[in-house]
Chimera marker file (.cmm) of the C-alpha trace (Angstrom):
<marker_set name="trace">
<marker id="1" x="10.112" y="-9.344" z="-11.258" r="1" g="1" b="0" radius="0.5"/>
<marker id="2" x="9.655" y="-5.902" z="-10.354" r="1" g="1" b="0" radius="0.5"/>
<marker id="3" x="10.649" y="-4.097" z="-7.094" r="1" g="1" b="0" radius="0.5"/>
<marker id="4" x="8.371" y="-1.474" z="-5.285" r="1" g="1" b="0" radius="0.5"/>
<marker id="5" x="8.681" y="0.481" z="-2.084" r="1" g="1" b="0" radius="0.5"/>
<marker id="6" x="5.973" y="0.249" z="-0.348" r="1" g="1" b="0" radius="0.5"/>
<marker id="7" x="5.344" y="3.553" z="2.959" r="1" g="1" b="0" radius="0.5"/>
<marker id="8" x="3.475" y="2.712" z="5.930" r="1" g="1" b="0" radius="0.5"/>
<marker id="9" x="1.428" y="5.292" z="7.762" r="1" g="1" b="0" radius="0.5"/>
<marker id="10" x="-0.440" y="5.483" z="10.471" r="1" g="1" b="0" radius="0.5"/>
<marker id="11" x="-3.180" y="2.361" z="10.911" r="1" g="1" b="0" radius="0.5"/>
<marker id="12" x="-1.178" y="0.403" z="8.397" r="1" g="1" b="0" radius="0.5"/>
<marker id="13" x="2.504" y="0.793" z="10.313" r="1" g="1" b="0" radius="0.5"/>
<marker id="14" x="0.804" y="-0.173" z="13.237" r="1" g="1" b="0" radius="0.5"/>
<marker id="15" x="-1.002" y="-3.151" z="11.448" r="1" g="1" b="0" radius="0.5"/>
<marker id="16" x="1.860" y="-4.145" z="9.668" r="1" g="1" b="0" radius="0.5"/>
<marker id="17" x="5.002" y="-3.004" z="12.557" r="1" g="1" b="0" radius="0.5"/>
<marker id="18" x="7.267" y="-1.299" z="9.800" r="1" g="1" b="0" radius="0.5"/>
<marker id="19" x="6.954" y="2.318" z="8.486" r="1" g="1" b="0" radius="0.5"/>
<marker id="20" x="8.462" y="0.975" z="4.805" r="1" g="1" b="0" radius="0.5"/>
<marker id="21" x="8.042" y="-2.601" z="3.141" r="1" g="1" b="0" radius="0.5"/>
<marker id="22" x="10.395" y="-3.080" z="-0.362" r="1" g="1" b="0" radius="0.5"/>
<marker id="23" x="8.852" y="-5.723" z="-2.291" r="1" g="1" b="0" radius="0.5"/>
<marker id="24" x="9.342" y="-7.875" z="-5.002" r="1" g="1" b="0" radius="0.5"/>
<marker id="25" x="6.294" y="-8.344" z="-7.089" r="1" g="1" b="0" radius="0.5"/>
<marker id="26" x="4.983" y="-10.289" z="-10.778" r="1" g="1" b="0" radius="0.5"/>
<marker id="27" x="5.333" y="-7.929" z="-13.851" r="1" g="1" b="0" radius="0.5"/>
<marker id="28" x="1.627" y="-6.696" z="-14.093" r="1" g="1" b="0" radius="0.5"/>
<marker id="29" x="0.935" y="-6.713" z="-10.714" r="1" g="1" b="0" radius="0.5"/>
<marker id="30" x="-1.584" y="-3.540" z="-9.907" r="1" g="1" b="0" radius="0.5"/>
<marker id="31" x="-2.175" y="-1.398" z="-7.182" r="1" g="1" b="0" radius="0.5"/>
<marker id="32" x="-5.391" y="-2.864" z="-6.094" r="1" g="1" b="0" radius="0.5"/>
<marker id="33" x="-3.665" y="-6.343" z="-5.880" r="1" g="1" b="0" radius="0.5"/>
<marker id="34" x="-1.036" y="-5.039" z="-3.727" r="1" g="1" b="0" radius="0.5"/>
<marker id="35" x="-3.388" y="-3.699" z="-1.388" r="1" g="1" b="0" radius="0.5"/>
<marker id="36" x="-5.095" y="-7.094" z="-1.033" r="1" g="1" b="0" radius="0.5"/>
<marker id="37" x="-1.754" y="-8.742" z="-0.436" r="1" g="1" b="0" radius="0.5"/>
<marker id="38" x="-0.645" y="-5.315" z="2.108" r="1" g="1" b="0" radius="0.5"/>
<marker id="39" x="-4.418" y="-6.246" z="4.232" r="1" g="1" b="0" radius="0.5"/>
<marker id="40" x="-3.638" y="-10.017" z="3.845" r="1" g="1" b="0" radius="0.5"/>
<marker id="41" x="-1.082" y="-9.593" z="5.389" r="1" g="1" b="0" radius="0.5"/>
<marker id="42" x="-2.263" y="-7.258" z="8.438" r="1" g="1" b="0" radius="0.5"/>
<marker id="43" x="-4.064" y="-10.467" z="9.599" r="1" g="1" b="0" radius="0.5"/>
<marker id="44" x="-7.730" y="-8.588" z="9.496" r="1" g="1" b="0" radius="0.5"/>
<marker id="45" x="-6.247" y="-5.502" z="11.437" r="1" g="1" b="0" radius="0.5"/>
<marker id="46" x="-7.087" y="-3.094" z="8.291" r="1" g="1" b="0" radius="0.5"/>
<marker id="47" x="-10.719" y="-4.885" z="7.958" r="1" g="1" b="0" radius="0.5"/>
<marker id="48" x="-13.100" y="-2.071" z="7.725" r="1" g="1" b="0" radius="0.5"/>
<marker id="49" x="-9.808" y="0.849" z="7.050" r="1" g="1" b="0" radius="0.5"/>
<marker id="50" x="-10.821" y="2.415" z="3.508" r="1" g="1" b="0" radius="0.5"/>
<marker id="51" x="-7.059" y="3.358" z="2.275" r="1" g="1" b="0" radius="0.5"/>
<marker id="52" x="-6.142" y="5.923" z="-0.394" r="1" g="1" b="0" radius="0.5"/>
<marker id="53" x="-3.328" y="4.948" z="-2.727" r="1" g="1" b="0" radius="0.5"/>
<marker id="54" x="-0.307" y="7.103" z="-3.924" r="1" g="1" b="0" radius="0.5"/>
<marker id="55" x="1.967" y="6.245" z="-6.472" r="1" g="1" b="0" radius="0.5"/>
<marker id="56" x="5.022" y="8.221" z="-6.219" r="1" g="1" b="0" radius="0.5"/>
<marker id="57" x="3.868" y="10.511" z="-4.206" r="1" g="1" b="0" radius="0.5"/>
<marker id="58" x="0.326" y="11.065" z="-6.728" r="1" g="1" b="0" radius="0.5"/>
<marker id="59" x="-2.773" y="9.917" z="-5.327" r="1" g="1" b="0" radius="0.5"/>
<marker id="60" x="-4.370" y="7.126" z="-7.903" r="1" g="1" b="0" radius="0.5"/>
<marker id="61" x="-8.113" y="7.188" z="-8.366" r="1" g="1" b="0" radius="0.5"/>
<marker id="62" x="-8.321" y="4.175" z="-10.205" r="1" g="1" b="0" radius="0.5"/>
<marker id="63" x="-6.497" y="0.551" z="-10.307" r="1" g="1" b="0" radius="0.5"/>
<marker id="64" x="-3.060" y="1.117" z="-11.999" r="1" g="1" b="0" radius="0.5"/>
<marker id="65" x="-0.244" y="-1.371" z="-13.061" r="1" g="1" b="0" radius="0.5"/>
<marker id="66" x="2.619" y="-1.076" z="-10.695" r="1" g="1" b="0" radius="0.5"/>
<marker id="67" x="5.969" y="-0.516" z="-12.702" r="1" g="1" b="0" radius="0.5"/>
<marker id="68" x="9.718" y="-1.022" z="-11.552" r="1" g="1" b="0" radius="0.5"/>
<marker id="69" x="11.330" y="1.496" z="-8.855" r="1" g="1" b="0" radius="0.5"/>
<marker id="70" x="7.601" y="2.842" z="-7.622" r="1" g="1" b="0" radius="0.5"/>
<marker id="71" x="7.013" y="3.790" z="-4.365" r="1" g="1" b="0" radius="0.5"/>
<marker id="72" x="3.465" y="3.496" z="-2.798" r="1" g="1" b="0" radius="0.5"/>
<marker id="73" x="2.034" y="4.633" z="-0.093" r="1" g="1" b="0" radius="0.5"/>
<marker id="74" x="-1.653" y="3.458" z="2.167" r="1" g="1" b="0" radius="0.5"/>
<marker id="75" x="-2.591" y="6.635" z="3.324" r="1" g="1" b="0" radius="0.5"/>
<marker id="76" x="-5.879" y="5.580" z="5.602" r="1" g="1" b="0" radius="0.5"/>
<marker id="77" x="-8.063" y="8.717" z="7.201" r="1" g="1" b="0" radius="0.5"/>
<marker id="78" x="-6.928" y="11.167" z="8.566" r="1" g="1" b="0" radius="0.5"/>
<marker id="79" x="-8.368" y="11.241" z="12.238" r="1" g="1" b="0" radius="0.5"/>
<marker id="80" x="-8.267" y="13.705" z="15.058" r="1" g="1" b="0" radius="0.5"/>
<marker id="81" x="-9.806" y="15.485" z="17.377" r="1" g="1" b="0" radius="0.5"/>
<link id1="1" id2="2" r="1" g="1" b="0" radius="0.2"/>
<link id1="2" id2="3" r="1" g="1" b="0" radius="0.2"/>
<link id1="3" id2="4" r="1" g="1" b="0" radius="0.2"/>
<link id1="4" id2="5" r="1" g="1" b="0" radius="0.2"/>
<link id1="5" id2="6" r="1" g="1" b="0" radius="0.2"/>
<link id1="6" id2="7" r="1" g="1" b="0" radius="0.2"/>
<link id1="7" id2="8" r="1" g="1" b="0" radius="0.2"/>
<link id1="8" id2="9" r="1" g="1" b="0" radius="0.2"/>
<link id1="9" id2="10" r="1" g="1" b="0" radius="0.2"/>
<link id1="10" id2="11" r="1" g="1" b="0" radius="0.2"/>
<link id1="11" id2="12" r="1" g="1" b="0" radius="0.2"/>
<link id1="12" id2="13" r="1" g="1" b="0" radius="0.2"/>
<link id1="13" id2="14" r="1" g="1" b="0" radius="0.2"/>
<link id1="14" id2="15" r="1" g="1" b="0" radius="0.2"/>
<link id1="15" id2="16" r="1" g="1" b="0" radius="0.2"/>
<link id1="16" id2="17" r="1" g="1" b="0" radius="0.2"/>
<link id1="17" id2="18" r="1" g="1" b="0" radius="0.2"/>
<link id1="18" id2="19" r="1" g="1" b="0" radius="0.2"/>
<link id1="19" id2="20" r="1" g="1" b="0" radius="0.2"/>
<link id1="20" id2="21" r="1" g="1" b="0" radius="0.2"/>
<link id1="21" id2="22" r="1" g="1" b="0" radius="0.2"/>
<link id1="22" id2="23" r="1" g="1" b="0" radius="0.2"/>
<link id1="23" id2="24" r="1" g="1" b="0" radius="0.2"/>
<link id1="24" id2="25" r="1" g="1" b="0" radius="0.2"/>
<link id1="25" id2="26" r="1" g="1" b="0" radius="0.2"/>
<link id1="26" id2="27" r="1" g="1" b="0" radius="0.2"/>
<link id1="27" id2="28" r="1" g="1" b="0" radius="0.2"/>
<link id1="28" id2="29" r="1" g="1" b="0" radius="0.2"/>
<link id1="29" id2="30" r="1" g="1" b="0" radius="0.2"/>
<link id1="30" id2="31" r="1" g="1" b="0" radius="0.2"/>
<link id1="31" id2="32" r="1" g="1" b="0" radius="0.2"/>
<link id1="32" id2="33" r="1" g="1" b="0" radius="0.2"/>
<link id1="33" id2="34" r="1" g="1" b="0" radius="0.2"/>
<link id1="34" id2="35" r="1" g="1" b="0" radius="0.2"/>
<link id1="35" id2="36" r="1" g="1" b="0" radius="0.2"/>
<link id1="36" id2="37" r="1" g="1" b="0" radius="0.2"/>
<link id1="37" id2="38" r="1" g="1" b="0" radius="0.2"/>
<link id1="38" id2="39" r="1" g="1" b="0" radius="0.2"/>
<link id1="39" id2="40" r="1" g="1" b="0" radius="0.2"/>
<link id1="40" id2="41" r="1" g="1" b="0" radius="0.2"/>
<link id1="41" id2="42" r="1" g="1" b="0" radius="0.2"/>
<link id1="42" id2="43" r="1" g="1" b="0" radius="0.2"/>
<link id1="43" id2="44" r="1" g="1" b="0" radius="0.2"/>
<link id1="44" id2="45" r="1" g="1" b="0" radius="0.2"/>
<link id1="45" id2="46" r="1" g="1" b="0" radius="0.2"/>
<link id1="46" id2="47" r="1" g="1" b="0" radius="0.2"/>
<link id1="47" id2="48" r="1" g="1" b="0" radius="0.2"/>
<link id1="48" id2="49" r="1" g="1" b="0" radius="0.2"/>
<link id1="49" id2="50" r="1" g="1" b="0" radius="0.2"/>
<link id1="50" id2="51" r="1" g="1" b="0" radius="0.2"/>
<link id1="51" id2="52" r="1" g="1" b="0" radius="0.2"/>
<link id1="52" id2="53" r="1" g="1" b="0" radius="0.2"/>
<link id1="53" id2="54" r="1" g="1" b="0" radius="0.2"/>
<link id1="54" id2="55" r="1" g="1" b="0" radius="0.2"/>
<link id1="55" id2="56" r="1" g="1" b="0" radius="0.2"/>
<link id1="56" id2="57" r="1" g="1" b="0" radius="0.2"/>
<link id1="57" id2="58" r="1" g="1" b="0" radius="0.2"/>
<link id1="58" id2="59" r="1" g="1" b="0" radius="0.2"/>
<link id1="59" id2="60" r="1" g="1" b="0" radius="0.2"/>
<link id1="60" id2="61" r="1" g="1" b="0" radius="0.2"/>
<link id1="61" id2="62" r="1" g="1" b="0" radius="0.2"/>
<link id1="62" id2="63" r="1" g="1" b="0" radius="0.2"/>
<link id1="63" id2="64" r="1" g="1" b="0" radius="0.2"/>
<link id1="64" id2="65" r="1" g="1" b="0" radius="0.2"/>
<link id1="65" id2="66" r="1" g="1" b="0" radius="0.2"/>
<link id1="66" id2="67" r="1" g="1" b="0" radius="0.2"/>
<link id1="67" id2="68" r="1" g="1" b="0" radius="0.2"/>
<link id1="68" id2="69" r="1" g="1" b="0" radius="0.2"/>
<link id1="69" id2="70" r="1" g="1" b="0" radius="0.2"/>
<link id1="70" id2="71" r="1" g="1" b="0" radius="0.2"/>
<link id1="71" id2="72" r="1" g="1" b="0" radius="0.2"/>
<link id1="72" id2="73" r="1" g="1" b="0" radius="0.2"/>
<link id1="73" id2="74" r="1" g="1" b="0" radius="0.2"/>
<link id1="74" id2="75" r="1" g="1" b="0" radius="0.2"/>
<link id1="75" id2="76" r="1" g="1" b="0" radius="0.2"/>
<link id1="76" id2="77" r="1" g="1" b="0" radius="0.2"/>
<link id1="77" id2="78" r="1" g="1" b="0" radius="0.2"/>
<link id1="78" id2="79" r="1" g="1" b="0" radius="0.2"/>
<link id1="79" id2="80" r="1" g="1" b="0" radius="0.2"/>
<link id1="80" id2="81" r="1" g="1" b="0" radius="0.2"/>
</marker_set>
């Protein structure tokens, strides 16, 4: 098993009421799978929320395999006004 950190911001603290999840995860796991299992687990509350990923503290562009220690962060849009 590997253990991640995983930050909440914004949308996603409020969908998932903590600011910081640590999780235990399968060897292999990758960063698109955690995000399914992160929106799973918002109960539909981050349907339609397009999320950027960072893997210690570096935005990804692409699906990456999540490795021991990382910390991740959903970053969704910024939004203002």
């Amino acid at each position: 098993m590997i253990q991640v950190k995983v930050k909440c911001f914004s949308q996603v603290q409020y969908a998932l009421g903590v600011n910081e999840l640590s999780l235990e995860l399968e060897p292999g796991t990758t960063s698109a799978e955690l995000e399914e299992l992160v929106r799973n687990t918002a109960q539909g509350k981050l349907d339609g929320v397009i999320l950027r990923i960072a893997v210690n503290q570096k935005y990804v562009p692409v699906e990456i395999e999540l490795k021991d220690g990382d910390e991740i962060a959903f970053i969704p849009p910024v939004q203002g006004g």
